[in-house]
C-alpha positions as CSV (number, residue, x, y, z in Angstrom):
1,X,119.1,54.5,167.9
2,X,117.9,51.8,169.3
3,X,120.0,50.2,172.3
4,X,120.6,46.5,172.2
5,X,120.1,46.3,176.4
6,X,116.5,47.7,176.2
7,X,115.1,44.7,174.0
8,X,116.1,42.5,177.2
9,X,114.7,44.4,179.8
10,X,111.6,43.7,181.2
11,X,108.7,46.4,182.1
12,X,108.0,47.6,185.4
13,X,105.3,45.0,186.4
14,X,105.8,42.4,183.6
15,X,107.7,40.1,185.8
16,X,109.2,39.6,189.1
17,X,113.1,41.5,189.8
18,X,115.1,38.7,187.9
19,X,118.4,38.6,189.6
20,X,121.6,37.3,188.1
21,X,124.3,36.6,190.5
22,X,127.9,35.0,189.7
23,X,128.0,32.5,192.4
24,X,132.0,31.8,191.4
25,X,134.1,31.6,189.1
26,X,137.7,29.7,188.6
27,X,140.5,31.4,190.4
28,X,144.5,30.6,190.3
29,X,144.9,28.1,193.4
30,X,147.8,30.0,194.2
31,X,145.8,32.9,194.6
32,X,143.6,30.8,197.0
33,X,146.6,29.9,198.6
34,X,147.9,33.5,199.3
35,X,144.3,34.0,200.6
36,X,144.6,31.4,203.3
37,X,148.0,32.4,204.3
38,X,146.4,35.8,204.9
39,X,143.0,34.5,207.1
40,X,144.5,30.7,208.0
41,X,140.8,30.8,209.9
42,X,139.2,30.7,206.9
43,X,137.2,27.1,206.4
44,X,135.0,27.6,203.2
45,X,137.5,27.9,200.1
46,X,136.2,25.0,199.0
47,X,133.6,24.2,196.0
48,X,131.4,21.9,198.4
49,X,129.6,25.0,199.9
50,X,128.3,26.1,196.4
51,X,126.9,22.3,195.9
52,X,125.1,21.8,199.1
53,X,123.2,25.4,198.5
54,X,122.5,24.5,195.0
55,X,121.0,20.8,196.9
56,X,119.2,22.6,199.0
57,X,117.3,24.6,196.3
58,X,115.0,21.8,195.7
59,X,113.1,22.1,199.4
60,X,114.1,25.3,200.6
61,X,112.5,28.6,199.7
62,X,115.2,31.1,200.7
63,X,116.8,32.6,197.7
64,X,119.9,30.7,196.6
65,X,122.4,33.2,197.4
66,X,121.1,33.0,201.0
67,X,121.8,29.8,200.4
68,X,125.0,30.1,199.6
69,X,125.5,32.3,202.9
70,X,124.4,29.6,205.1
71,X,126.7,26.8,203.5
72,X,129.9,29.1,203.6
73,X,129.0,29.6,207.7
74,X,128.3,25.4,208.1
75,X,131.0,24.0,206.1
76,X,130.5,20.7,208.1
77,X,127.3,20.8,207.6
78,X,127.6,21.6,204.2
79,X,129.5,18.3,203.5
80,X,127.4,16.2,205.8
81,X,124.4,17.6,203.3
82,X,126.5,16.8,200.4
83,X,127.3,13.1,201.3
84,X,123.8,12.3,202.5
85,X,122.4,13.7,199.2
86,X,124.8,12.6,196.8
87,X,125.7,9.1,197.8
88,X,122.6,8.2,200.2
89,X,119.7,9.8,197.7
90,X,121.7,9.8,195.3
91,X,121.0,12.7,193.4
92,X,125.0,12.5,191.7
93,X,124.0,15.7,189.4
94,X,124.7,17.9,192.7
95,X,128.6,17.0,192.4
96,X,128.6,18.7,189.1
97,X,128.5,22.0,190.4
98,X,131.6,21.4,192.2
99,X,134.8,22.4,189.2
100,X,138.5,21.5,189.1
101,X,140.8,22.9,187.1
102,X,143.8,20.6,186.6
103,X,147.2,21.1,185.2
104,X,148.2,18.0,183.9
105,X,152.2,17.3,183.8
106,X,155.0,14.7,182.3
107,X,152.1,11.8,181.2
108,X,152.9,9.8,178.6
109,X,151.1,10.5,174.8
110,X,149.6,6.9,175.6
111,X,148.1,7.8,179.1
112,X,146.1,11.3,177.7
113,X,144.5,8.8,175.2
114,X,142.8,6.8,178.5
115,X,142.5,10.7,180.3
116,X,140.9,12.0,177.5
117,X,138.1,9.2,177.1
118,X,136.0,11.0,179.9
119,X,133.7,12.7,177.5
120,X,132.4,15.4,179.9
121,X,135.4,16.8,181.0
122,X,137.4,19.9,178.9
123,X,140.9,19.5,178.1
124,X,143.7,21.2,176.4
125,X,146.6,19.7,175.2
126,X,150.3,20.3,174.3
127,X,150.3,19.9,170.9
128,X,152.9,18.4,168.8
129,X,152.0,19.6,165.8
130,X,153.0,23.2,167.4
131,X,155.5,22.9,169.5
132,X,158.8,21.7,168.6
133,X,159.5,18.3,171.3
134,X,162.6,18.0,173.0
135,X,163.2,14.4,174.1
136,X,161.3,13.9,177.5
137,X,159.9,10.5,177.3
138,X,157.7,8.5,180.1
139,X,159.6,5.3,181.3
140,X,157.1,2.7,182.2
141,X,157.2,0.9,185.8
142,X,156.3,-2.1,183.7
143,X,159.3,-1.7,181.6
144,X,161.8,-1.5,184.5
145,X,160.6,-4.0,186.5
146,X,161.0,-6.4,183.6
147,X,164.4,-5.3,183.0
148,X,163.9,-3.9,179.8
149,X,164.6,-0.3,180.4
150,X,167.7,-0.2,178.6
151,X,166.3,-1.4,175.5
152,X,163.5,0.6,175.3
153,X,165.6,3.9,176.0
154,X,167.9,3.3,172.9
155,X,164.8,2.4,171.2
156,X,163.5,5.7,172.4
157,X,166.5,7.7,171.7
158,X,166.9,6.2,168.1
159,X,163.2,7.6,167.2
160,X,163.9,11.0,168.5
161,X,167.0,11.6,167.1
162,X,165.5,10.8,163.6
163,X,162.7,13.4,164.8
164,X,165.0,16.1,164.8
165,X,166.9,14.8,161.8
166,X,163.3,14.2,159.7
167,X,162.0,18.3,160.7
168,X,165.7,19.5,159.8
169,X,165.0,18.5,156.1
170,X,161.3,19.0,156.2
171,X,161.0,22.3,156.9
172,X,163.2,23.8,154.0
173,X,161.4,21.8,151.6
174,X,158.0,22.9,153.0
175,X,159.3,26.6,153.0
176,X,160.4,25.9,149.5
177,X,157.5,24.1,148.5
178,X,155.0,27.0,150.0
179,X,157.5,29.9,148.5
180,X,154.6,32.1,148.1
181,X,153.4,31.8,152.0
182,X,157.4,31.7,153.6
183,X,157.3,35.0,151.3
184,X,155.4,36.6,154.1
185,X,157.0,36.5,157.8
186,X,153.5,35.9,159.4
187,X,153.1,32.5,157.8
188,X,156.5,31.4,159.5
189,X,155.1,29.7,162.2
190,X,152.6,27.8,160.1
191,X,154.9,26.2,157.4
192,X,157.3,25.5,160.4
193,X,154.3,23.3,162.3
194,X,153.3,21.9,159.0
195,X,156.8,20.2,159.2
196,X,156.7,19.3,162.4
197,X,153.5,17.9,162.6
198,X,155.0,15.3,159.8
199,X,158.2,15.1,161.6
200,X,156.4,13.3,164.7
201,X,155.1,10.6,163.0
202,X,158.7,8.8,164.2
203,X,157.4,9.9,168.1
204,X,156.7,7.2,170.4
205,X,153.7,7.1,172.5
206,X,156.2,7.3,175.8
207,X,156.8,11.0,174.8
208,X,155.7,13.4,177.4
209,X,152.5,15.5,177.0
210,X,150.8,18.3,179.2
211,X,147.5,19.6,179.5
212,X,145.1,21.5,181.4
213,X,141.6,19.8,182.6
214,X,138.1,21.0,183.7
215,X,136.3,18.8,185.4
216,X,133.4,18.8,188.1
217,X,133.4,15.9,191.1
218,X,131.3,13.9,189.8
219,X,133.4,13.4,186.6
220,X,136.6,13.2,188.9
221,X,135.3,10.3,190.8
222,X,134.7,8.9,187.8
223,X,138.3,9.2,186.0
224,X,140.1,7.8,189.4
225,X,137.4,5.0,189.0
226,X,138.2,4.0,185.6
227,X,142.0,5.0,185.4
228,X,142.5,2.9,188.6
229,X,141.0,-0.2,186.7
230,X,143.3,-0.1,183.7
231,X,145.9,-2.4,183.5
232,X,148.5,0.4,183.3
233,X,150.9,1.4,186.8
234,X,151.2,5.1,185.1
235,X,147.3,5.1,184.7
236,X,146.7,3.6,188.4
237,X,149.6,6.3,189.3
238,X,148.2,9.4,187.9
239,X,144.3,8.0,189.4
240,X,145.6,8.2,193.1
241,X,147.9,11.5,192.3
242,X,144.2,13.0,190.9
243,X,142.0,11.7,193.9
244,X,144.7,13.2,196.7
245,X,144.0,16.8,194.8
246,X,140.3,17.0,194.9
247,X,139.3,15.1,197.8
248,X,141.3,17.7,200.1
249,X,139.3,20.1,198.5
250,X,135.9,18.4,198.4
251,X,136.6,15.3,200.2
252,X,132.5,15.2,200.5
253,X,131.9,15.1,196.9
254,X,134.5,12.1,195.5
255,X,134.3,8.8,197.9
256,X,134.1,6.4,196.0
257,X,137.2,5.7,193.9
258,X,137.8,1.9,194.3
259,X,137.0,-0.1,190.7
260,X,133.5,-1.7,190.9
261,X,133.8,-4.9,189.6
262,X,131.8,-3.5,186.8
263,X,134.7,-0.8,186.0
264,X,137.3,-3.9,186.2
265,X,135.2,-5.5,183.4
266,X,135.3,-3.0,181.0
267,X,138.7,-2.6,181.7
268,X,139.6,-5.9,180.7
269,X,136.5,-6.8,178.6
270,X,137.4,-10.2,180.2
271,X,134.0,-11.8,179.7
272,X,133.7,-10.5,175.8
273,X,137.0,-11.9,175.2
274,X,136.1,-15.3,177.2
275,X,132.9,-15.5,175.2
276,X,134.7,-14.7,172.1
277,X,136.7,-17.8,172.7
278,X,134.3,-20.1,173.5
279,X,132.5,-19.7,170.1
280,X,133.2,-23.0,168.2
281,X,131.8,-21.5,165.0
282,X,134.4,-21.2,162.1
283,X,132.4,-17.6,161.9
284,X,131.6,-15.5,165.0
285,X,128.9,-13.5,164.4
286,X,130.7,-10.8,164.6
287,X,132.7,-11.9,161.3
288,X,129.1,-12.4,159.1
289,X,128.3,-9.1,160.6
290,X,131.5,-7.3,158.8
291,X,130.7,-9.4,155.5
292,X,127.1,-8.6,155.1
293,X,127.8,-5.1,155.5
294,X,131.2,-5.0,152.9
295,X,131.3,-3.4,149.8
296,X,132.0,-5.5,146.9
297,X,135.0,-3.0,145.7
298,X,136.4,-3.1,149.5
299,X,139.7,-3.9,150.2
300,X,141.3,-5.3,154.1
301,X,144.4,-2.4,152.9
302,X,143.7,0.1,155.0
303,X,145.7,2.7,153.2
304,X,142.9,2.0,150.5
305,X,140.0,1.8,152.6
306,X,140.9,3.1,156.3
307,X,137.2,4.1,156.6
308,X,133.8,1.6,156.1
309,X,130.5,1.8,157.3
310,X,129.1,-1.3,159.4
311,X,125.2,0.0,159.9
312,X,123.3,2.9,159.5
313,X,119.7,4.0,160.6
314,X,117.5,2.9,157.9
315,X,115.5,5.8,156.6
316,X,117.9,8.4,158.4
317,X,116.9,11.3,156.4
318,X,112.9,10.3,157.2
319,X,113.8,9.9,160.5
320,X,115.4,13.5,161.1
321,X,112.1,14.8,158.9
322,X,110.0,13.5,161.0
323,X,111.4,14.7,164.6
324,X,111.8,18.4,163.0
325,X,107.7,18.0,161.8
326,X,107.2,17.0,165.3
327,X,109.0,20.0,166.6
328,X,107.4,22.2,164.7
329,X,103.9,21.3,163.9
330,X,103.1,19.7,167.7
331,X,101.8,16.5,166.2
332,X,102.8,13.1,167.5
333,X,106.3,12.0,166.1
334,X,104.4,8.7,164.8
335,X,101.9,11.1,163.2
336,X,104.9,13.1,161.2
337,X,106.3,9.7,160.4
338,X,103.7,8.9,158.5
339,X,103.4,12.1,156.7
340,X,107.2,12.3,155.8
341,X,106.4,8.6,154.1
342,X,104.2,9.6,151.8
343,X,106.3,12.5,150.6
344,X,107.8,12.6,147.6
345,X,111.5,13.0,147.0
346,X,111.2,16.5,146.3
347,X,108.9,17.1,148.6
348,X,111.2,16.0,151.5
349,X,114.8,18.0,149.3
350,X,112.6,20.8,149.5
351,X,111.2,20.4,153.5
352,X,115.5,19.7,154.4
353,X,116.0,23.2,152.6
354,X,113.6,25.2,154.4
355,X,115.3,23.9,157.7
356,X,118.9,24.6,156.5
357,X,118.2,27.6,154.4
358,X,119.3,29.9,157.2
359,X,122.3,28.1,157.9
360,X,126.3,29.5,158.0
361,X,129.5,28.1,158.0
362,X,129.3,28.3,161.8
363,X,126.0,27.7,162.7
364,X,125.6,24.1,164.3
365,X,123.1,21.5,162.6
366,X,119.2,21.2,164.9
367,X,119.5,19.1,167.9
368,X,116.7,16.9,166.1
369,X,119.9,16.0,163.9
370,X,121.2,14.0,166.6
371,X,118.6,11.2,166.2
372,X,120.1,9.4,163.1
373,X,123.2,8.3,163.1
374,X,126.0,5.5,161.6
375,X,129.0,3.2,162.4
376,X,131.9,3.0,161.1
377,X,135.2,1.1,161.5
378,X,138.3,3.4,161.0
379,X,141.7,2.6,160.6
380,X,143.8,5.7,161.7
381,X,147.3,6.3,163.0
382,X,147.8,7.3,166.2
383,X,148.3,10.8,165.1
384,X,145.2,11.0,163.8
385,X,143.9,9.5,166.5
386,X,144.8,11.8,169.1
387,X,142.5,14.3,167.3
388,X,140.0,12.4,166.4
389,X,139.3,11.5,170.1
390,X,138.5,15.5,170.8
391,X,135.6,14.6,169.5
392,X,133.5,13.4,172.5
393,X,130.0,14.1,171.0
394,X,130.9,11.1,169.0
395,X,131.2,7.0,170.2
396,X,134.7,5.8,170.1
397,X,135.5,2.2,171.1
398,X,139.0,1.7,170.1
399,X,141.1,-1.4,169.8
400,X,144.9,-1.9,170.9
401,X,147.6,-0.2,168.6
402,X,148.5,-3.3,166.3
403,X,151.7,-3.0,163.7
404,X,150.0,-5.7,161.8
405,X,147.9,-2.8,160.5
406,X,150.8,-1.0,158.7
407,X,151.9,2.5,159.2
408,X,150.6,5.9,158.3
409,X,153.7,7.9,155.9
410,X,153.4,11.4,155.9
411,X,153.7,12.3,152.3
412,X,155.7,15.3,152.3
413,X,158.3,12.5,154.2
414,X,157.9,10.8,151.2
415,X,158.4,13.5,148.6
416,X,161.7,13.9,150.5
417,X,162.9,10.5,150.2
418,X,162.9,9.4,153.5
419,X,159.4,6.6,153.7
420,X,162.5,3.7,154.0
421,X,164.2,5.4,156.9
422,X,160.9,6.0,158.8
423,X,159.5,2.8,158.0
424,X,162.9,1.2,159.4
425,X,162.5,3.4,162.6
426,X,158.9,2.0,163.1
427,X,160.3,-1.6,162.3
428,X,162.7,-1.4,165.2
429,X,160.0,-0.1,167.4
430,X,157.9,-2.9,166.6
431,X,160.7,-5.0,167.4
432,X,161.1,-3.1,170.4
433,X,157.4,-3.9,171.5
434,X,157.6,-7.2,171.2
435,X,160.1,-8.0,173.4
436,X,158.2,-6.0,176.5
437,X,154.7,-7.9,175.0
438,X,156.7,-10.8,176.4
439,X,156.4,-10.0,180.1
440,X,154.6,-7.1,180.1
441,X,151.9,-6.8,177.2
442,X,149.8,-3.9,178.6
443,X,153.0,-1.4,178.1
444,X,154.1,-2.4,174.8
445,X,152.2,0.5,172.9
446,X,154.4,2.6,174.6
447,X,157.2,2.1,172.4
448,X,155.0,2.2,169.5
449,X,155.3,5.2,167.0
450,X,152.8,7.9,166.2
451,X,152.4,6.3,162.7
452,X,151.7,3.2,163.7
453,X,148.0,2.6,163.8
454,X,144.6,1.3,165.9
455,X,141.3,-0.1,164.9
456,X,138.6,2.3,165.6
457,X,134.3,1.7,166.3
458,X,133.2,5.3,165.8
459,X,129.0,6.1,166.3
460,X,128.3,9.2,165.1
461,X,125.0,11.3,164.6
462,X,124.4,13.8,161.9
463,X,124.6,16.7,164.0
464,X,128.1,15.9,165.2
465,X,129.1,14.8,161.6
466,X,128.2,18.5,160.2
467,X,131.1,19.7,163.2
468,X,133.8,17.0,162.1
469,X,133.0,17.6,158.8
470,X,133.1,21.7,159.2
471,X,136.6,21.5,161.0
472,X,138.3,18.4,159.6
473,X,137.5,18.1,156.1
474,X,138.6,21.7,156.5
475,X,141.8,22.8,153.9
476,X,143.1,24.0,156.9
477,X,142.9,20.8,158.7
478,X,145.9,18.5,159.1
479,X,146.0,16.3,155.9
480,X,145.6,12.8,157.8
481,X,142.8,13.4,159.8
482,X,141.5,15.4,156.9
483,X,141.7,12.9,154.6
484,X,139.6,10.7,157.0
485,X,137.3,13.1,157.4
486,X,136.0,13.7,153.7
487,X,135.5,10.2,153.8
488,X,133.2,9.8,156.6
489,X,131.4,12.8,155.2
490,X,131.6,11.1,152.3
491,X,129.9,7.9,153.4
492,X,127.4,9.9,155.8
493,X,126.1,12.3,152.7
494,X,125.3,8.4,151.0
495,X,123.5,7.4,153.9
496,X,121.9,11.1,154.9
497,X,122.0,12.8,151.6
498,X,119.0,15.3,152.2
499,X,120.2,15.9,156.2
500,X,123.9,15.8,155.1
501,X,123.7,18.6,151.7
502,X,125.8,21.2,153.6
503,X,128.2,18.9,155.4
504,X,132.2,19.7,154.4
505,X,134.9,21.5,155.4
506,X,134.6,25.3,156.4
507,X,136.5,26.3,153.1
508,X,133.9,24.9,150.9
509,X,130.6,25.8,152.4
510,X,129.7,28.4,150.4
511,X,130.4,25.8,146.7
512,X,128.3,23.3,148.5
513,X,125.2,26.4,149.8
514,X,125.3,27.5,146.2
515,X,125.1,24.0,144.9
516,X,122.2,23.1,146.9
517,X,120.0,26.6,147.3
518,X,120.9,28.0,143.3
519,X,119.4,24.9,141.2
């Protein structure tokens, strides 16, 4: 037999020794803590040293884990390196070797949206399709010093209590609609989350959420940048709570956590918005935009058409052909281009096929993938949202929540004849909100219910559309965000249809393998 370790193993002579060292790892700060107690001498529990040897690799030819040695023994130094080389050359990549781990505790739903925007940092969240809520809720500084706190805690109050009273009659119907899963114990916990994931629907976006973060310094810095800008005290809260945890630990590696102007900006989009209402025209460009690019059959309802495509690469499946030629035939791109053109259909249905034909259900689409790519506007809830956003590999702009666009009704709520009651519940919230968008219009989407919906610019490439599509349009998925998932797919596959002809849920691939490879 063969051993698995000898077909990595290089031959005497073949190469120089190859050394693998763990340089760190993530340990419990407490851990750390106990450490120090133990040796309070002790100056180099900090992730700087492991930055400044890894800066130093560039001009110095001592190994890097001698490196290391010398940074633990000149923590000083270390930092001094670190400043003058991240923020006087800057060379930013070096903060990136520098990891937090963050526990994340009593935010508001409506602040992880704004946490969870940083695309490079790793998070995971209590989830209430899971976990059954109690009825901790965030209330706003904005709200209290308007002197609408009591108001929006009877508002509050009123949407949990029908929480509890909404799961308490969904989850004998689901266990009764399901009778051949609640037959089985182990499937307990899963019809009980399918009724509570329907059951929060009524939940504001002041309920309390936790999660744990990973993220490096440079992507720290960054969050208290852009959290400090926002027009939210609980985001400018939580943005000097975060900087006052890393910076004693790498104070050398996040400085600069004031808003630029340019972060204020974005924040406020304050010269879009003055541009926007300076155009005379009857019709913004914007508007001709969104008509040229309208289906004949489409509708403004969004529970018709929550999903439609404003622009797509022209040519996207020639495009990704093209790249992949490139790739593998060494010839300029421009070259390929011109070859792919003067394919024939089948020619190019039968070149997509040789590049997927070795493709499973969890294998991940070619990088060259990511080169083609479409917009679309989404109308989702807020429920929806919140897992739509996991999906950093994608381009989310997304607009405030706005009860003129309707709620999302869960339909088992439906089937169980209570749509008026939640629909009244949202009613009151919206009634609720616009009271505090009186005097304080930044915090009204806190009172605003996990039905209730946003607006949504999403940019995604094909690559990342095979992974939405492989764990959204999923059976297993949750039905709202799977729903809105076969539809992008739906749309991309029109756009992409020779890139796209394995793209669907994970509980389908093999129908949709056997449908392309077996004709």
């Amino acid at each position: 037999m063969i051993r698995c370790a000898h077909l990595f193993r290089p031959q005497k002579g073949d190469l120089p020794d190859v050394k693998i060292i763990l340089a760190g790892h993530t340990i419990d700060r407490d851990v750390i803590n106990e450490f120090q107690e133990l040796q309070p001498r002790r100056r180099d529990l900090t992730p700087e040293t492991v930055a400044a040897a890894y800066a130093r690799i560039s001009r110095n030819p001592a190994p890097v884990n001698e490196l290391r040695a010398i940074a633990r023994g000149e923590v000083e130094k270390a930092r001094l390196s670190n400043k003058n080389i991240v923020f006087e050359m800057g060379h930013s990549s070096i903060a990136e070797h520098a990891v937090f781990n963050i526990d994340v505790i009593g935010v508001s739903r409506l602040l992880v949206e704004e946490i969870e925007r940083s695309r490079l940092a790793s998070y995971t969240e209590k989830s209430q399709r899971y976990v059954l809520l109690a009825d901790d809720f965030v209330i706003p500084d904005e709200i209290r010093a308007a002197g609408l706190q009591e108001m929006f805690v009877s508002t509050v109050r009123m949407q949990n209590a029908f929480y509890h009273e909404l799961y308490a009659k969904l989850r004998p119907y689901i266990f009764e609609k399901n009778e051949s899963l609640a037959a089985d114990p182990a499937n307990v916990s899963l019809l009980e989350g399918w009724a509570k994931e329907d059951a929060r629907y009524c939940l504001s976006l002041a309920t309390e959420a936790q999660l744990g973060m990973t993220l490096n310094a440079r992507n720290a810095e960054l969050m208290i940048r852009r959290l400090a800008a926002l027009p939210l005290a609980e985001a400018k809260q939580f943005s000097g709570m975060l900087y006052e945890q890393v910076s004693g630990i790498a104070p050398s590696l996040v400085r600069y956590i004031t808003p630029t102007p340019c972060d204020l900006e974005r924040a406020g989009m304050g010269r879009a918005v003055r541009y926007l209402k300076g155009v005379k025209s009857s019709e913004s460009t914007i508007a001709v935009a969104g008509k040229m690019t309208r289906s004949a059959d489409e509708s403004e309802n969004p529970d018709e058409f929550p999903v439609r495509l404003l622009f797509a690469d022209q040519g996207a499946d020639d495009r990704i052909a093209a790249v992949l030629l490139a790739g593998f035939s060494g010839l300029p791109c421009r070259e390929c281009a011109g070859v792919v053109e003067r394919m024939a259909e089948n020619e190019k249905r039968d070149f997509f096929k040789m590049v997927l034909r070795e493709m499973r259900v969890h294998d991940a689409a070619p990088r060259e993938f990511e080169h083609a790519s479409m917009t679309l506007e989404l109308v989702v809830s807020a429920s929806c949202f919140a897992q739509l956003k996991r999906h950093r590999m994608a381009t989310l702009s997304a607009q405030r929540y706005d009860s003129a666009l309707g709620v999302t009704i869960p339909p088992s709520v439906q089937e169980i004849g209570m749509e008026a009651a939640l629909r009244n519940i949202c009613l009151e919230s919206e009634k609720t909100a616009g009271k505090i968008a009186e005097t304080a219009p930044a915090a009204a989407s806190y009172i605003l219910t996990n039905a209730h919906r946003r607006r949504v610019v999403m940019t995604i490439n094909a690559r990342e559309l095979y992974h939405i599509s492989r764990v959204r349009a999923d059976r297993h998925a949750q039905w709202d965000i799977r729903r809105i998932a076969e539809m992008i797919t739906r749309i991309g596959r029109g756009v992409m249809p020779l890139a796209l002809m394995l793209a669907g849920g994970k509980d389908e691939f093999d129908e949709i393998y056997s449908g392309a490879f077996d004709k």
